[in-house]
N, C-alpha and C positions, 0 to 999 in steps of 0.2 A: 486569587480565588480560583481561578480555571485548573491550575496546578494541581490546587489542594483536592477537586474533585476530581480530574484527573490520575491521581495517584492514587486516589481512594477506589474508581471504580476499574483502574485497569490494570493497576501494578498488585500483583499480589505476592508479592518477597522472593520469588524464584532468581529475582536477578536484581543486579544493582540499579536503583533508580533513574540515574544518573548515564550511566549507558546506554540503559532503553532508553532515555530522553532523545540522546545522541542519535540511537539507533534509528530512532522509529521519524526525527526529522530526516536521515539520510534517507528513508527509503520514501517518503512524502515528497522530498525534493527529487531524488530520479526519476520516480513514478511523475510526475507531474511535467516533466522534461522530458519525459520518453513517451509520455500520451501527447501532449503537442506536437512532438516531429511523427509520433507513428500517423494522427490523426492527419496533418497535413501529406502525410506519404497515401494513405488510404483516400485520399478525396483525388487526389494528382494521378492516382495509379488507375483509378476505378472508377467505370461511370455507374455508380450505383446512389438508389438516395442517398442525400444526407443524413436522413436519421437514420438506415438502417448501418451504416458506417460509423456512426456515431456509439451506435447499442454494440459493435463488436469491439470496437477500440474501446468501451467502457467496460467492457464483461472482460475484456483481455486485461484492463489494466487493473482491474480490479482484483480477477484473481492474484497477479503477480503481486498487488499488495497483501491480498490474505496471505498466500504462501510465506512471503518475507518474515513479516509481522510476525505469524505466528512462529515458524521454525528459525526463522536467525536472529531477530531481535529480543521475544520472549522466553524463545528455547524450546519451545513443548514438545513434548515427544510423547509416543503413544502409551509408554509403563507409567507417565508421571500424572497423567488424566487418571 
């Protein structure tokens, strides 16, 4: 059931389904393995709060997922918008 509406609100035919699938766990599992060691490097390195350490290793890691996502997984590019 997750699939089906998954495919329905994110995949819209520009690429194979099946690869984005691929695609978009690879960049879920880096990201999620590169925000735990950067997050624990940023608390080791810096005596700053936690949360505001926390709000930059999220804004960081988050852009790196939008950028993936949309340019190497989905493909977009700015003629096909």
């Amino acid at each position: 059931m997750l699939i089906l509406y998954t495919e329905l609100f994110t995949f819209d035919g520009r690429k194979n389904v099946k690869n984005t699938i691929l695609g978009a766990l690879s960049v879920y599992a880096f990201g999620m393995a590169g925000s735990t060691l950067s997050y624990d490097a940023l608390i080791t390195l810096f005596d700053a709060p936690i949360r505001l350490l926390f709000l930059i290793n999220m804004l960081g890691w988050g852009l790196f997922t939008w950028a993936t996502m949309r340019w190497f997984v989905f493909g977009y590019t700015s003629e096909e918008e």
